[in-house]
C-alpha positions as CSV (number, residue, x, y, z in Angstrom):
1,X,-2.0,-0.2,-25.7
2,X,-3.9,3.1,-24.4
3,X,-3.7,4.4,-21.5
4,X,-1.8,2.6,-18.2
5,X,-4.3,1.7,-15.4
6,X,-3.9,1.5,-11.7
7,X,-5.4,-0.3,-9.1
8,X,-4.4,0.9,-5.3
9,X,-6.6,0.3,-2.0
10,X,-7.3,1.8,0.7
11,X,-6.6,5.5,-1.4
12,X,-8.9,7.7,0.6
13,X,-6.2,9.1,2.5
14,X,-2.5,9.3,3.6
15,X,0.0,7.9,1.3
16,X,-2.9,5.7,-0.7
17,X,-4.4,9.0,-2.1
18,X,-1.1,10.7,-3.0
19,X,0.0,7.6,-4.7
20,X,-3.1,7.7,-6.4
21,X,-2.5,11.7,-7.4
22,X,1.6,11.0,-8.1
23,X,0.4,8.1,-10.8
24,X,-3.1,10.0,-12.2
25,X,-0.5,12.8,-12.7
26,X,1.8,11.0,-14.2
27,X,-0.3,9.7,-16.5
28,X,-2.5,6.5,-15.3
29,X,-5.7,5.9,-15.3
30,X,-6.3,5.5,-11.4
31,X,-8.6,3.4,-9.5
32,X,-9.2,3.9,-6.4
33,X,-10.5,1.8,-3.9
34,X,-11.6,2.1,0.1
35,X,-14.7,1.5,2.2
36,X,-15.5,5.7,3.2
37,X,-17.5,6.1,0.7
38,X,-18.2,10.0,1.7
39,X,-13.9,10.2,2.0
40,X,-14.0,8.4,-1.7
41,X,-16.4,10.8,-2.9
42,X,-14.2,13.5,-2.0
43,X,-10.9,12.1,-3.5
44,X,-12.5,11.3,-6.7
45,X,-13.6,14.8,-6.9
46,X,-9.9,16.5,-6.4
47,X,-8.4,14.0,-8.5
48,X,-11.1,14.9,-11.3
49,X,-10.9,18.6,-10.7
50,X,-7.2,18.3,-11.2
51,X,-7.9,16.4,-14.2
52,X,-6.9,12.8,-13.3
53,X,-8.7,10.4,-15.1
54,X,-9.8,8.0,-12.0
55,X,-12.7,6.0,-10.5
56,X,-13.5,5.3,-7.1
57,X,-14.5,1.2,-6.3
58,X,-15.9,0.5,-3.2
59,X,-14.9,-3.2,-1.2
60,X,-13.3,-5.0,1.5
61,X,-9.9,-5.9,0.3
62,X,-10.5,-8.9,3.3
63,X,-13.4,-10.1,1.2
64,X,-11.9,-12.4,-1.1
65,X,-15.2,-13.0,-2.8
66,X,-16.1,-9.2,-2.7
67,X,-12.3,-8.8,-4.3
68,X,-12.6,-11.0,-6.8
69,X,-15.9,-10.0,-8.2
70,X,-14.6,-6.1,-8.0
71,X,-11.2,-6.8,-9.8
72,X,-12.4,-8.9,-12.4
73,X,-15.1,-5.8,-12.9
74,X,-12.2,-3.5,-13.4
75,X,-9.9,-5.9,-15.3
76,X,-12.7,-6.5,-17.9
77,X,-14.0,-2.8,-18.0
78,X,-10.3,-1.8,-19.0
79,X,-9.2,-4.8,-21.2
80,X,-6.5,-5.1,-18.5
81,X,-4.5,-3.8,-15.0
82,X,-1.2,-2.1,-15.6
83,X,0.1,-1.6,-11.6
84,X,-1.8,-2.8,-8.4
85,X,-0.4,-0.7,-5.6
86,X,-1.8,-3.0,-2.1
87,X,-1.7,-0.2,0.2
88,X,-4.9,-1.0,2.3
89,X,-3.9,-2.0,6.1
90,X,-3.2,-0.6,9.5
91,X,-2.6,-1.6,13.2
92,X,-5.7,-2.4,13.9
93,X,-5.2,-1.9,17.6
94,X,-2.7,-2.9,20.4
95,X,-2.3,-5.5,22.1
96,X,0.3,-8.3,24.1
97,X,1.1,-11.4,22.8
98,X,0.4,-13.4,25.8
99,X,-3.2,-11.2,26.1
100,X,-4.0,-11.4,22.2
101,X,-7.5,-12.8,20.9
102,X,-7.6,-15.4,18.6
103,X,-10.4,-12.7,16.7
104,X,-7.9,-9.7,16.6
105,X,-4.9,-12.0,15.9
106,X,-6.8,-12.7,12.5
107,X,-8.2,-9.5,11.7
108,X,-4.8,-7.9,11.8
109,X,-3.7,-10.4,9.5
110,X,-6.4,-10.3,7.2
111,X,-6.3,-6.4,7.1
112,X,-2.5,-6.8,6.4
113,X,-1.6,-10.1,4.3
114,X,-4.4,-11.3,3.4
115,X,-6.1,-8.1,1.2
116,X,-2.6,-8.2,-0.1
117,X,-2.8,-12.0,-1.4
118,X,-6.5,-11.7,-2.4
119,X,-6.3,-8.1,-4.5
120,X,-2.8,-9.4,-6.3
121,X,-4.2,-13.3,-6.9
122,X,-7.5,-11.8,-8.5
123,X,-5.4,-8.7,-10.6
124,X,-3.0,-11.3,-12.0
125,X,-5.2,-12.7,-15.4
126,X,-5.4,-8.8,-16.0
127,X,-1.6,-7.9,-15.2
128,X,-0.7,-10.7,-17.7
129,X,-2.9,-8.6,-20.6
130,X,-0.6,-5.9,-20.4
131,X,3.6,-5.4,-20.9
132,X,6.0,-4.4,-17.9
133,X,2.9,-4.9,-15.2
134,X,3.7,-4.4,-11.4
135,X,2.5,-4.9,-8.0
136,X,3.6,-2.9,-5.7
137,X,2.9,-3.6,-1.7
138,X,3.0,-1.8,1.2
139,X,5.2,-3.4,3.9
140,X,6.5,-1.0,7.2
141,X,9.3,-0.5,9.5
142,X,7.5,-2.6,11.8
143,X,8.1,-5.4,9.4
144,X,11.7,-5.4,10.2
145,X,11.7,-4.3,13.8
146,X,8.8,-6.1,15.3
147,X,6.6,-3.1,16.1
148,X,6.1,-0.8,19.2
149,X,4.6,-1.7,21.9
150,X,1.4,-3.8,21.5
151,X,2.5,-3.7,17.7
152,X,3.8,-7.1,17.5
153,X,1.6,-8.9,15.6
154,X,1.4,-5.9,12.9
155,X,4.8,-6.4,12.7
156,X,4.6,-9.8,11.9
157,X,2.3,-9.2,9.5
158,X,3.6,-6.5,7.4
159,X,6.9,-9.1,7.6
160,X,4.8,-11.2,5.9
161,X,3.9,-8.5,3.2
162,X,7.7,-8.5,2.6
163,X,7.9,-12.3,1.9
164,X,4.8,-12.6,0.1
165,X,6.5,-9.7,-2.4
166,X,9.7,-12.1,-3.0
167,X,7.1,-14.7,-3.6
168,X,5.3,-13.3,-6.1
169,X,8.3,-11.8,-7.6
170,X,9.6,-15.4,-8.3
171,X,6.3,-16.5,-9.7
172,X,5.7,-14.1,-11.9
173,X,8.9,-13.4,-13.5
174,X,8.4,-15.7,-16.3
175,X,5.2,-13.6,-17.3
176,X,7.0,-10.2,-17.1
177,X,5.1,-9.0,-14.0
178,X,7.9,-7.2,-11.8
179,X,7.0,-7.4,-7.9
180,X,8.7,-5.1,-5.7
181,X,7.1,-3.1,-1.8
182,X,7.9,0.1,-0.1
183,X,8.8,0.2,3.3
184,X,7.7,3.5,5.0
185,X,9.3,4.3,8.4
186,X,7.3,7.1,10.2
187,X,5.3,9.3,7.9
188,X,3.2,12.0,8.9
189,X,-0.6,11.2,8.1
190,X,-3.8,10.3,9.9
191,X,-2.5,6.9,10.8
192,X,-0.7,8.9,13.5
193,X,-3.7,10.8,14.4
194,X,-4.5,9.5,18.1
195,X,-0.8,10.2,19.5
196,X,-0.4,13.1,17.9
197,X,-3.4,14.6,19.1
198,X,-3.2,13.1,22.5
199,X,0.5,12.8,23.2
200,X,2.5,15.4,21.2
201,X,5.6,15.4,22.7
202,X,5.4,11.8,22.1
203,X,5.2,12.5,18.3
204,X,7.8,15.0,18.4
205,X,10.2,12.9,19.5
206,X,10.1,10.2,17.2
207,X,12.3,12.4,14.8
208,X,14.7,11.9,17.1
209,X,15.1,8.1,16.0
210,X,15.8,9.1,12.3
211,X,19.0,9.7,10.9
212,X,17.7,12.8,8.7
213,X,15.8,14.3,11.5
214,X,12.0,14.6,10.7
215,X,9.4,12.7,9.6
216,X,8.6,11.8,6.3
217,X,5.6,12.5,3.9
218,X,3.2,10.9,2.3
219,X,4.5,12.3,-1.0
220,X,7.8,10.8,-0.5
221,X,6.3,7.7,-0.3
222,X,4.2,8.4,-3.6
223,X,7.4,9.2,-5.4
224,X,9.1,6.0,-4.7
225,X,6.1,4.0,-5.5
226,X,5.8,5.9,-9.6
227,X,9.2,5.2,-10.2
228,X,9.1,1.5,-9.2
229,X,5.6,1.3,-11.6
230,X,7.6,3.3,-14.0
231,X,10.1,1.8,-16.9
232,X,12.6,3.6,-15.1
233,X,12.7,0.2,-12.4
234,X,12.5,-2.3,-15.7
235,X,15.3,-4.5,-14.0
236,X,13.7,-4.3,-10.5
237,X,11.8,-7.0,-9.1
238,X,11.8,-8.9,-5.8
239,X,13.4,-5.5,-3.5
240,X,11.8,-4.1,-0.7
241,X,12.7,-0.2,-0.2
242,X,12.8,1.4,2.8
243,X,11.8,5.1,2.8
244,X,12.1,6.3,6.5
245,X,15.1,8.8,6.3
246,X,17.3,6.2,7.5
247,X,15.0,5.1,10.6
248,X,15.8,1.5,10.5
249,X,19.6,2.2,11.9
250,X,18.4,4.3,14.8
251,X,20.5,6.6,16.4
């Protein structure tokens, strides 16, 4: 088999587009996907110029029809999918429990769960056409401590990333397809953006929550993600590794 191909949304910035430059430099063919095209255009072009072999695929990872038509276009221009990295996601806003819409409970959970569901069901026929495959999904601190303030339902969410990665671990076993999701605790990108900009000191002080003293970077996410994809994590399947300097114990 030529060359391995990867699949990973929402890769126009943060840890999706150094995920997608940590595989195309390790190697992969990369695909990226997202819904700025301009931002698209732009990553495509500094992955090229470094000399990544990669393509940039425009959809709504909450589209399952727009999903399946777009991974089945990939699968068959390829001959198969090697790793899908489900990255795509994000808070989506804030809000209580007790105050929460119906509309934005959803759209949280379609953001988070189901792009998740609807990228790995369509990738599967095309994960099975290769050897060692892997998904690979993006899951959060949140998913373990319920989210800040206004954050619940994201946390729920991204906890559901985490069982729908055992999940598909067990179910795919049998056809070699290893499942596996990093956890990220707080890394500095744009997903931080606001509060940084608007509360710094705020910011700041969330190193003080992590047992290693700063915040992570996209990077070190990137890193954890190639070496599950890689043969090096042959034997792992099913785990969910938390990369947030030892965040989830506190201080």
């Amino acid at each position: 088999m030529s060359k391995k191909v990867a699949l990973i949304t929402g890769a126009t910035g943060g840890i999706g587009f150094q995920v997608a430059k940590r595989l195309g430099n390790d190697g992969y063919t990369v695909v990226l996907n997202g819904r700025d095209d301009e931002k698209g255009a732009a990553c495509l072009a500094e992955l090229k110029d470094a000399g990544i072999d990669a393509e940039y695929v425009s959809f709504d990872v909450t589209d399952d029809e727009a999903v399946n038509k777009h991974v089945a276009a990939i699968g068959d221009k390829y001959g198969y999918i090697s790793v899908v990295v489900n990255n795509a996601g994000g808070l989506g806003g804030r809000s209580s429990m007790e105050e929460m819409s119906t509309e934005f409970y959803r759209s949280v959970m379609a953001l988070n769960v189901d792009s998740a569901f609807f990228v790995s069901r369509a990738a599967i026929p095309y994960l099975k056409k290769t050897t060692g495959g892997s998904i690979i999904n993006c899951t959060s601190n949140a998913g373990w401590n319920a989210g800040g303030p206004g954050a619940g339902i994201y946390g729920v969410s991204k906890g559901a990333v985490h069982v729908l990665t055992r999940a598909l671990a067990k179910e795919l076993a049998a056809a070699g397809i290893r499942v596996n999701a990093v956890s990220p605790g707080t890394i500095d990108t744009p997903f931080h953006a606001q509060i940084k900009a608007t509360k710094p000191e705020v910011f700041a002080s969330w190193k003080d929550s992590i047992l290693l003293g700063r915040l992570g970077e996209p990077e070190e996410v990137a890193s954890v993600v190639a070496f599950l994809a890689s043969d090096d994590a042959s034997f792992i399947t099913a785990e969910t590794i938390q990369i947030g300097g030892g965040q989830a114990l506190g201080i």
